[in-house]
PAZA-587617 format. One record per residue (C-alpha): residue in three letters; x, z, y. Coordinates in steps of 0.05 Angstrom, whole numbers, plus 5000, padded with zeros to 4 digits. Layout:
BEGIN
[node "Ala"; [X; Z; Y]]
...
This chain:
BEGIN
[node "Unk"; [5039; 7073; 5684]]
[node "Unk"; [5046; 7093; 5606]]
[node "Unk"; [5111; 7136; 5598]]
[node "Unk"; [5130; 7181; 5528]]
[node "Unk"; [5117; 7251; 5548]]
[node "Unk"; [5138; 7319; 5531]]
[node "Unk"; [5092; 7385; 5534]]
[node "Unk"; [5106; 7429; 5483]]
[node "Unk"; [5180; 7456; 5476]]
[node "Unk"; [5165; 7486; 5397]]
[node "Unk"; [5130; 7417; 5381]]
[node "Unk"; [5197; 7378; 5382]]
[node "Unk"; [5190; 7306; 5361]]
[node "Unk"; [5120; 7317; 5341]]
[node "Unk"; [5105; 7330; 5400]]
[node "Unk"; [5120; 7260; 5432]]
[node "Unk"; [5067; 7228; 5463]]
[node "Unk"; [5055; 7167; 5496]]
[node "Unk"; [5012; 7179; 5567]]
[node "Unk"; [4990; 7153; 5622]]
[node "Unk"; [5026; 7189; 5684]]
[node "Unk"; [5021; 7166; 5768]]
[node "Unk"; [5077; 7111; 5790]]
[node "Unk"; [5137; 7148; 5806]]
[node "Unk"; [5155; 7171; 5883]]
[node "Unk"; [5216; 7146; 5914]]
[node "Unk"; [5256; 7199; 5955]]
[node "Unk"; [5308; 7187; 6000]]
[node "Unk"; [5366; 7144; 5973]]
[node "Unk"; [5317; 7133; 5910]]
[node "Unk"; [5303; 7066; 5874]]
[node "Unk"; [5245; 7056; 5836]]
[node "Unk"; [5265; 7012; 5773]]
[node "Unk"; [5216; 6965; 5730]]
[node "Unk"; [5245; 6995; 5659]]
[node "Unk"; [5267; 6929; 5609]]
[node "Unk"; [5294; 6974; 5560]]
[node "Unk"; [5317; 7058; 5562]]
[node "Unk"; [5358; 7092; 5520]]
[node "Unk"; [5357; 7164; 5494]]
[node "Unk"; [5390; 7217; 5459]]
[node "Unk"; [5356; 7252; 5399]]
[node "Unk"; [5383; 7315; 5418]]
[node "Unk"; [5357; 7319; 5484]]
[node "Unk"; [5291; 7356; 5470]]
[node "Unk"; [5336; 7422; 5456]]
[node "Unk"; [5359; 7413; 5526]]
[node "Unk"; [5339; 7466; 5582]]
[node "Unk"; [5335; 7402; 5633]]
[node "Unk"; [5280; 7369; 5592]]
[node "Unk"; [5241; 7429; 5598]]
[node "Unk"; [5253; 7460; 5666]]
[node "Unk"; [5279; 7431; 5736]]
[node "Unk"; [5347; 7452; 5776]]
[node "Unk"; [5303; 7521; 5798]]
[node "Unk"; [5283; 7547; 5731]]
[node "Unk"; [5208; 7521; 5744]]
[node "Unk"; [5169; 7492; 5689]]
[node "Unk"; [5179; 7410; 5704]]
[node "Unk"; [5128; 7385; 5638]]
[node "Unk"; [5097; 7346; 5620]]
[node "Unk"; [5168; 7316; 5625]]
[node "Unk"; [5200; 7237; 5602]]
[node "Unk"; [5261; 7240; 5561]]
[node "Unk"; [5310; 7175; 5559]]
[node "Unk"; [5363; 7179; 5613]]
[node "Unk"; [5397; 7104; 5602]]
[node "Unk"; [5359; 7052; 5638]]
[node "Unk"; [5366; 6977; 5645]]
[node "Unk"; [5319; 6933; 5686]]
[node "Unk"; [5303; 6909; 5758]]
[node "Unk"; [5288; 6954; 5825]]
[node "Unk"; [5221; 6951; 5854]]
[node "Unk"; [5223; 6992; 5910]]
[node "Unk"; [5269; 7022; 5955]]
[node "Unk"; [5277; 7102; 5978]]
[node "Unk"; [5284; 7116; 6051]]
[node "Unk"; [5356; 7117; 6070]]
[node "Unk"; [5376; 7072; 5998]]
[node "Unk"; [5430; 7026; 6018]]
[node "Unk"; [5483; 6986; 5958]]
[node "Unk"; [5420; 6949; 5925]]
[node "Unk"; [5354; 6905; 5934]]
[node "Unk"; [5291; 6897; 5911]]
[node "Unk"; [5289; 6846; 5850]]
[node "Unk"; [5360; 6859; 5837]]
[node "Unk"; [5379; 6878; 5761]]
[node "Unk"; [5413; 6952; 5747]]
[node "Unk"; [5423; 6995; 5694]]
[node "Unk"; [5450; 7062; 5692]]
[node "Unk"; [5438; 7140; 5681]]
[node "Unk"; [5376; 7173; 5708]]
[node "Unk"; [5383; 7250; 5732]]
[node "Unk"; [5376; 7301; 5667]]
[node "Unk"; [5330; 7348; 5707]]
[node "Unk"; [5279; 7291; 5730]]
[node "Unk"; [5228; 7246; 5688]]
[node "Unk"; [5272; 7202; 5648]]
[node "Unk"; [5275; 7126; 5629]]
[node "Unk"; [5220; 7119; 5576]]
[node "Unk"; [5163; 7098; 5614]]
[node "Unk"; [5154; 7034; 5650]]
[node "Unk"; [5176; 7059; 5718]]
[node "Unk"; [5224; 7109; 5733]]
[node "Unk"; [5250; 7137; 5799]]
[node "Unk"; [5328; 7140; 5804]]
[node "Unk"; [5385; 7160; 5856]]
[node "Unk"; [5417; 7093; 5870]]
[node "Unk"; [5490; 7124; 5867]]
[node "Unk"; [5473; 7122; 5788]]
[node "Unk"; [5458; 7053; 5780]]
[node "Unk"; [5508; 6986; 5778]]
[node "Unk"; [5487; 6916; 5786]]
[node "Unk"; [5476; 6885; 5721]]
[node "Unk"; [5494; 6812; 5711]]
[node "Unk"; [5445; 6769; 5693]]
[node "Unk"; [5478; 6742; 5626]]
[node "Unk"; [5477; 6819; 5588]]
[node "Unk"; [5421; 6833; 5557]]
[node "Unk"; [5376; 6894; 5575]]
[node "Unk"; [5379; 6915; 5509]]
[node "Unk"; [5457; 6925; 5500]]
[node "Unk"; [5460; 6947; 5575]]
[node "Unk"; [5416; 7011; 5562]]
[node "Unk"; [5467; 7030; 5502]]
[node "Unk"; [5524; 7035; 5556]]
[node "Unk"; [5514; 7093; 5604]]
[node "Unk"; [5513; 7146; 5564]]
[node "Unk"; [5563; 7122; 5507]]
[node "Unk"; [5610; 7083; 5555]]
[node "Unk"; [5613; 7136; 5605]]
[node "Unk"; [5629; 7185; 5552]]
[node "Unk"; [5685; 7146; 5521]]
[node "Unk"; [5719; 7127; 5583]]
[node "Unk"; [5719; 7197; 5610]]
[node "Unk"; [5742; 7236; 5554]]
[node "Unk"; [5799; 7190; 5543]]
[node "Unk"; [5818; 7170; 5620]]
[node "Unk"; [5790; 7227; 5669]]
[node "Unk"; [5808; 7287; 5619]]
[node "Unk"; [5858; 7270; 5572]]
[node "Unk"; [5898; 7224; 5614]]
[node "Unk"; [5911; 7181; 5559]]
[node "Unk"; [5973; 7131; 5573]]
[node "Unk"; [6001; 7075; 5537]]
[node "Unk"; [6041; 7087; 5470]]
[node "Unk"; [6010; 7156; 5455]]
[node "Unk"; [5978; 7177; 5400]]
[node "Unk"; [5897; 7187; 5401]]
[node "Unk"; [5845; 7217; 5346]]
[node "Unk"; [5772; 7202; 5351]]
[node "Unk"; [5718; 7232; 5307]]
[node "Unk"; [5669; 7203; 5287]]
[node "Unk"; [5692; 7134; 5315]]
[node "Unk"; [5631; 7105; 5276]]
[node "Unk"; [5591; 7132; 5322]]
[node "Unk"; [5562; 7107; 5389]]
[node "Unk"; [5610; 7141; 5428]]
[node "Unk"; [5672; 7141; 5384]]
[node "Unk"; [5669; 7063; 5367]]
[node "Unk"; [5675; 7051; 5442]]
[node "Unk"; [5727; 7104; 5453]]
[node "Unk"; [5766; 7060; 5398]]
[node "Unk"; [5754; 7001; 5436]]
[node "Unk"; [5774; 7022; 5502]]
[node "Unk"; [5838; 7074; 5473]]
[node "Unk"; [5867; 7003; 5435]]
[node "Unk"; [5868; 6960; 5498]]
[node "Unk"; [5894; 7014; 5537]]
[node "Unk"; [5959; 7008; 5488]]
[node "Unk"; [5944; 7083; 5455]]
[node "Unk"; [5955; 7077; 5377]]
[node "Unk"; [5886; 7100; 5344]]
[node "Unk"; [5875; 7145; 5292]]
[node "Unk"; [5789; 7140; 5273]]
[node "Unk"; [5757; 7194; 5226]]
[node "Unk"; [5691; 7175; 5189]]
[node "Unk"; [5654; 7165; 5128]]
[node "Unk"; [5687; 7110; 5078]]
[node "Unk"; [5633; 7069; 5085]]
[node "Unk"; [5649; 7054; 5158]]
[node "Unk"; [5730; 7050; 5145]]
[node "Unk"; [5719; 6958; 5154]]
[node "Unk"; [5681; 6971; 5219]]
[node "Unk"; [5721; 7018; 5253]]
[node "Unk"; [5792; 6993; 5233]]
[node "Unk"; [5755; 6918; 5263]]
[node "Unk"; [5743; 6955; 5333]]
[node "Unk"; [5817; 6967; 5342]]
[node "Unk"; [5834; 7022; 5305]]
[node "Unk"; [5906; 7039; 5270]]
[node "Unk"; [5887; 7086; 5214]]
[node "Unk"; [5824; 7101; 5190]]
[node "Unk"; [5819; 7179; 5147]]
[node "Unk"; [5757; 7190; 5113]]
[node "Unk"; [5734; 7264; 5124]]
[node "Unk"; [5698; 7272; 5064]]
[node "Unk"; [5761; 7256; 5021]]
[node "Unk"; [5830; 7259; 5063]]
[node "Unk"; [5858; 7322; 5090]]
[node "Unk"; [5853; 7322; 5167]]
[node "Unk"; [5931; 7355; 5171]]
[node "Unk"; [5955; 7288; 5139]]
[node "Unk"; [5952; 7262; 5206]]
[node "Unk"; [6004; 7285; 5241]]
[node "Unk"; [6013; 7315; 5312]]
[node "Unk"; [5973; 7265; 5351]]
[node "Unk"; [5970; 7265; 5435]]
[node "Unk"; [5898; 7265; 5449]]
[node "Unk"; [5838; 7294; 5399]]
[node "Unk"; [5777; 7257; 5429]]
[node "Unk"; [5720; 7302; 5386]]
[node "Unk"; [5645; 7283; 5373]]
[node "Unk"; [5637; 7327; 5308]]
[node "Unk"; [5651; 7402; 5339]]
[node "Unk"; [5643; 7460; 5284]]
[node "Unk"; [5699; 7469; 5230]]
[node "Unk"; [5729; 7394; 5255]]
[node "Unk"; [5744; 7416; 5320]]
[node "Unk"; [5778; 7487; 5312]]
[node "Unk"; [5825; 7451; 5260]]
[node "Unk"; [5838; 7397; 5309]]
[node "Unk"; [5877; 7440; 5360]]
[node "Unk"; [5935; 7451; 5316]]
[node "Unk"; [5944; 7367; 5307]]
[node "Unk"; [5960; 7369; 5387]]
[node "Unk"; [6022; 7366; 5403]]
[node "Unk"; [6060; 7405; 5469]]
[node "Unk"; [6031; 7384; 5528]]
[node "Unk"; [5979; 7350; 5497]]
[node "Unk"; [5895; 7350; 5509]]
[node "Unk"; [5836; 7367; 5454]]
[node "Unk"; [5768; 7337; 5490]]
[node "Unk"; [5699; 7347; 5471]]
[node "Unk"; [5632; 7337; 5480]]
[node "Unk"; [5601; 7374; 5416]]
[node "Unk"; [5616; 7450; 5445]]
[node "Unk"; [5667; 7489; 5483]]
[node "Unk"; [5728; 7490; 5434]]
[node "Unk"; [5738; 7572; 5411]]
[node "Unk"; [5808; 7541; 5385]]
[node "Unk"; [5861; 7519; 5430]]
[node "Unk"; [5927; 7480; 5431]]
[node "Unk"; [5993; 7531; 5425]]
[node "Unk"; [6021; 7482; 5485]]
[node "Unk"; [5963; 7448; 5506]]
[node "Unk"; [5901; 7438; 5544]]
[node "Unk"; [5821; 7444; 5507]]
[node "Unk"; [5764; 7415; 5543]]
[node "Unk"; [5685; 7407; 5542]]
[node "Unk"; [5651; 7360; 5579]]
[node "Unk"; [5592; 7333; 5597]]
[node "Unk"; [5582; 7259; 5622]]
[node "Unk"; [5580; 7237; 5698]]
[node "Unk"; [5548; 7179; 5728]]
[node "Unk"; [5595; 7133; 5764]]
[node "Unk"; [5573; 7061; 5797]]
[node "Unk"; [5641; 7040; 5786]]
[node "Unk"; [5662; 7051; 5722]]
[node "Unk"; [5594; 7021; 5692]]
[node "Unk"; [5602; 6958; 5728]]
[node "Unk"; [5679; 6955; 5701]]
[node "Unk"; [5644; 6970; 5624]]
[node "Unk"; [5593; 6917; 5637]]
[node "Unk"; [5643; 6867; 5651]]
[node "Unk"; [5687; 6881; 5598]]
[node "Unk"; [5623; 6868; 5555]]
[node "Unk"; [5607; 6800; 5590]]
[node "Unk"; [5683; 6785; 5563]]
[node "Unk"; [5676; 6804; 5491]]
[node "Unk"; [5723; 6856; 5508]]
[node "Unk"; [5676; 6913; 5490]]
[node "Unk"; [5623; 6915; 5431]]
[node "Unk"; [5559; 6956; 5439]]
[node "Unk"; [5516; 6968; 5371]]
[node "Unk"; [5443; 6971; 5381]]
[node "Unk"; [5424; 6973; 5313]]
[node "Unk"; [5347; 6986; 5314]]
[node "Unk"; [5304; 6960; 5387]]
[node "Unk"; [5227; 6987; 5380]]
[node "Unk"; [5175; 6997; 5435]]
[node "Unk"; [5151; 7042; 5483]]
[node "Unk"; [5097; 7062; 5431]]
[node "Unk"; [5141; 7066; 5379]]
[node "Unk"; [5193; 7108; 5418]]
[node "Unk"; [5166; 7177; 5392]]
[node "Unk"; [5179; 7149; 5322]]
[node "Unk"; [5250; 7136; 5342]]
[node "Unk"; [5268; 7206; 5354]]
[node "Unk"; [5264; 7221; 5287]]
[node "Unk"; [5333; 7239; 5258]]
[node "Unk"; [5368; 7181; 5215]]
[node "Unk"; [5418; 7194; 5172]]
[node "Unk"; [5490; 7176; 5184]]
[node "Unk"; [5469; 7094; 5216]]
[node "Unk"; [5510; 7069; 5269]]
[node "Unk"; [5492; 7033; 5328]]
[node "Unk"; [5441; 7051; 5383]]
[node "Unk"; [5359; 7056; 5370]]
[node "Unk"; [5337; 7020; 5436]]
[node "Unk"; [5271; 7019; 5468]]
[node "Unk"; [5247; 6949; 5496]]
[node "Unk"; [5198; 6964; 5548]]
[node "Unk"; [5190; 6891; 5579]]
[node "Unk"; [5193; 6835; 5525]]
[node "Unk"; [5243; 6786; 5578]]
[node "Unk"; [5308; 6788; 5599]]
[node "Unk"; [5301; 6781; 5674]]
């Protein structure tokens, strides 16, 4: 099968290649799954997973991509919950090969039926970015109806959904961005939009939740916008800063079978937007890595031109 590899930890993006590797083995509880479309995260090539397995032994050349959509081919020994043919999407394990090649092996627990009327495309945005949101807000924060929530960077693949999903929940919204993407974000849902680059982030107020993307500078002056008994959650870096009276939390996303098939149907209601901005190939996924500067929406790679 052809699949992007990665050799050479110094190379970084250059050193993307597209290969030809052996089919995948399924282990036990395993599915093997006929990749439509994989998503990735730029950042991942920094990560000591890409490089090495769970026992510190060299595990290149590795695939990166760990958001997969498309339809199982073959079952594990012991793999019960889904059948061959059936469409999935979901998260593939950090320290195995990863979603950009045209097979990939996955534990089933980490996959959810996908129906058949969303796209492979906009399902292989979810995982990651859906999973995210909904954890930050729900699992950590707690966030209940008629409190108070600030997301950073709520242009941003995680934050729009975390807008999204915070407004239906009944949480009043507070989104920080650019200007330019003030219309977009105050049209997912949220309240008030400040613009970083011009506001002053104290103008806010004392808020319930700080939902952080950004880290750095943005997230050590966040603490002291929490209010008693209230939760700062991040995924950019363990905050150094905390609340006076309050909790301050990294995290790092979790698959869970549930919760994606409850996002996926909130997408086949028009309840939930995805952006996928940008869809390119399998040969043009090494391309895709290459930073872009401040564009929302998902870069998707379509490995199988249909939608079954």
């Amino acid at each position: 099968m052809q699949a992007i590899t990665v050799r050479d930890r110094e190379a970084g993006v250059a050193g993307l290649t597209l290969d030809d590797l052996p089919h995948p083995h399924a282990a036990e509880n395993d599915v093997i799954v006929r990749v439509h479309a994989a998503g990735f995260t730029r950042g991942e090539l920094s990560w000591p997973a890409t490089w090495t397995d769970r026992a510190g032994r060299d595990r290149t050349p590795s695939v990166p991509g760990h958001e997969v959509s498309g339809v199982v081919t073959e079952l594990g020994y012991g793999t019960t919950g889904l059948t061959v043919g059936q469409r999935v999407f979901g998260l593939t394990d950090w320290a195995r090969n990863g979603s950009l090649a045209e097979y990939v092996a996955v534990e089933a627990r980490n996959l959810a039926p996908l129906p058949a009327d969303v796209d492979h495309t906009v399902a292989a945005a979810l995982p990651v970015s859906g999973l995210t949101a909904w954890q930050g807000l729900f699992d950590h924060a707690r966030l209940a109806p008629g409190q108070t929530v600030l997301i950073h960077g709520a242009a941003g693949t995680v934050g729009s959904i975390a807008v999204q999903l915070a407004h239906e929940a009944g949480a009043r919204v507070i989104a920080t961005g650019r200007s330019a993407h003030r219309n977009t974000v105050l049209d997912l849902g949220a309240h008030a939009f400040l613009d970083l680059e011009t506001g002053r982030l104290e103008d806010t107020g004392q808020v319930d939740v700080v939902f952080d993307v950004i880290g750095g500078d943005i997230l050590g002056r966040s603490a002291a916008l929490v209010r008693p008994g209230g939760t700062l959650v991040t995924i950019a870096h363990p905050p150094t800063v905390r609340p006076d009276d309050g909790r301050a939390l990294f995290f790092v996303v979790e698959p869970d079978r549930t919760r994606l098939a409850d996002l996926a149907q909130r997408v086949r209601e028009g309840r939930l937007r995805v952006g996928v901005s940008a869809v390119r190939t399998l040969a043009e996924a090494a391309a895709a890595f290459a930073p872009r500067q401040h564009v929302p929406g998902r870069t998707i790679i379509r490995v199988v031109e249909d939608n079954g």
